[in-house]
C-alpha positions in Angstrom: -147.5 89.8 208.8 -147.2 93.3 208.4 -149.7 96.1 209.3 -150.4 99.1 207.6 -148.8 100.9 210.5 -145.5 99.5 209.8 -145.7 100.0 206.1 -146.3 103.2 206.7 -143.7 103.7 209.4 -140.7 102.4 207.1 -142.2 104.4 204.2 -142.0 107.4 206.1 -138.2 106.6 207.7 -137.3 105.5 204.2 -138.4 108.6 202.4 -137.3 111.1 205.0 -133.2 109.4 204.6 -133.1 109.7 201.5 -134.2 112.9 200.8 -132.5 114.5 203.9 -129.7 112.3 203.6 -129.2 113.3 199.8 -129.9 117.0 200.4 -126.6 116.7 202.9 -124.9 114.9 200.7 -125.3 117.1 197.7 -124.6 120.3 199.8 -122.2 119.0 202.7 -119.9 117.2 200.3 -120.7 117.6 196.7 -120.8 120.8 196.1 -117.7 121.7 197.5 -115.6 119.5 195.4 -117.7 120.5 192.5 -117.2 123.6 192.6 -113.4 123.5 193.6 -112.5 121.3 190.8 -114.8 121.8 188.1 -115.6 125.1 185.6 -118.6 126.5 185.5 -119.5 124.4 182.1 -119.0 121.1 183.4 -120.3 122.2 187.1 -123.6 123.6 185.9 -123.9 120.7 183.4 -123.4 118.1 186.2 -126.1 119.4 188.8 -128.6 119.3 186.2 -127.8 115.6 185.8 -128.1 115.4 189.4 -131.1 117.0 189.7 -132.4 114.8 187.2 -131.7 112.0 188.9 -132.5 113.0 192.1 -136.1 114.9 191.7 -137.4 112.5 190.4 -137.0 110.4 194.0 -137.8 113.2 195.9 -141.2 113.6 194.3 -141.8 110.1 195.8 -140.4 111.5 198.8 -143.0 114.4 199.3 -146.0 112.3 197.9 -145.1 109.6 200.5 -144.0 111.7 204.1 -147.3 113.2 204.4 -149.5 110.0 203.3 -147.9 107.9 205.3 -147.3 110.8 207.9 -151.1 111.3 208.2 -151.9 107.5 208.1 -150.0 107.1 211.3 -151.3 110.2 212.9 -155.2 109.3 212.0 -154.2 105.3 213.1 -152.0 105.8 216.1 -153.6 109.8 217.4 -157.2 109.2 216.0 -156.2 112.6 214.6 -154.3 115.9 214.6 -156.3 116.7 217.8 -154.3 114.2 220.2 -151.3 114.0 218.7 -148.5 115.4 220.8 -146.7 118.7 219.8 -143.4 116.9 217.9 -145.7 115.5 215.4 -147.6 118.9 214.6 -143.6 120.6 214.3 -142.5 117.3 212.2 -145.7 118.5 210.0 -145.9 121.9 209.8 -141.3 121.6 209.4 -142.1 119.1 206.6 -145.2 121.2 205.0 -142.4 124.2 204.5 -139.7 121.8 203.0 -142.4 120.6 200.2 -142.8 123.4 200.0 -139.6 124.6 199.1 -138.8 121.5 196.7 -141.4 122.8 194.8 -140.4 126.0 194.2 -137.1 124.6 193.9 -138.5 122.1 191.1 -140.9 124.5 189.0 -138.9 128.0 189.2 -135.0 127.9 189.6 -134.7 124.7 188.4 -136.2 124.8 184.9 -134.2 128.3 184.9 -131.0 126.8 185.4 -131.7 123.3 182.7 -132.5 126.6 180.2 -129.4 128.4 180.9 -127.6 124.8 180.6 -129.3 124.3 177.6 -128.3 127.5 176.5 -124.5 127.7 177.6 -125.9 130.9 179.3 -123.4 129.9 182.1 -123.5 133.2 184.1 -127.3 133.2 185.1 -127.1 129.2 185.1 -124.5 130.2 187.6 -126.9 132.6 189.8 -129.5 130.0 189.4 -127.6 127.3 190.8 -126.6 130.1 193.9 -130.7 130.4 194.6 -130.8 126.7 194.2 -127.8 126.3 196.7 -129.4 128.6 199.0 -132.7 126.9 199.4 -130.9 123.5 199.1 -129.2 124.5 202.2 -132.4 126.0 204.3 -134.4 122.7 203.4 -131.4 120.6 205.0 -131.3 122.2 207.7 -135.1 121.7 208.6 -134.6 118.2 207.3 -132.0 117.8 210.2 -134.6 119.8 212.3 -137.3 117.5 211.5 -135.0 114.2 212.0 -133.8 115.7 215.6 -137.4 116.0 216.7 -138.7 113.0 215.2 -136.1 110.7 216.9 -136.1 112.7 220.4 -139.6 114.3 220.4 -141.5 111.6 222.2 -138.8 112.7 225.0 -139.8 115.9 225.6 -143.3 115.4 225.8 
């Protein structure tokens, strides 16, 4: 049968791939071709479809890392107080990338869907810049975060 602990372990492993794996994705490979092969039209129409589609998980994402992150800290560490120093950097790493979805989510992003829905493609085009700049910060904690998850219990 399965605990809670493991739930929330798979939860948590589940939610941080696909989020970090599809930030990666999106900026690693994506956006490259995107914007090598495609106008600024059909590329500023296409990430808001992406984002569309992909917000949408990654609000699961950040409602599930820290529920099932502090359900594992208050079953396995009785608390913040004795849990070891990765899972206080994994938290206070993931706090700032929440963070920055959500300003992602509720300032550049509505910015850009108007200046889709507007053909307004030059600041759609600076939007999508911010976007691609904080896109690119959050991946690179996400990477942060993964490193120390999977090695942290190794250095102490």
């Amino acid at each position: 049968m399965m605990t809670l602990n493991t739930l929330s372990i798979i939860l948590h492993a589940l939610s941080a791939v696909i989020w970090v794996g599809g930030m990666f994705f999106a900026y690693q490979i994506l956006r490259p071709v995107a914007a090598s092969q495609l106008e600024p039209p059909a590329r500023l129409t296409l990430w808001v479809g992406i984002f569309g589609r992909f917000f949408p998980i990654v609000w699961i994402a950040v409602i599930l890392l820290p529920l099932t992150g502090y359900m594992m800290i208050f079953n396995l560490f009785n608390g913040m107080g004795n849990a070891p120093l990765y899972v206080h950097l994994m938290n206070g790493l993931g706090t700032v990338m929440i963070l920055i979805f959500m300003h992602i989510f509720f300032a550049p992003y509505r910015r850009l869907k108007r200046a889709v829905a507007s053909e307004d493609w030059p600041s759609g085009g600076k939007t999508l810049a911010q976007i691609r700049v904080l896109v690119g910060i959050n991946a690179t904690l996400g990477l942060l975060v993964v490193i120390i998850a999977s090695g942290g219990r190794l250095f102490g």
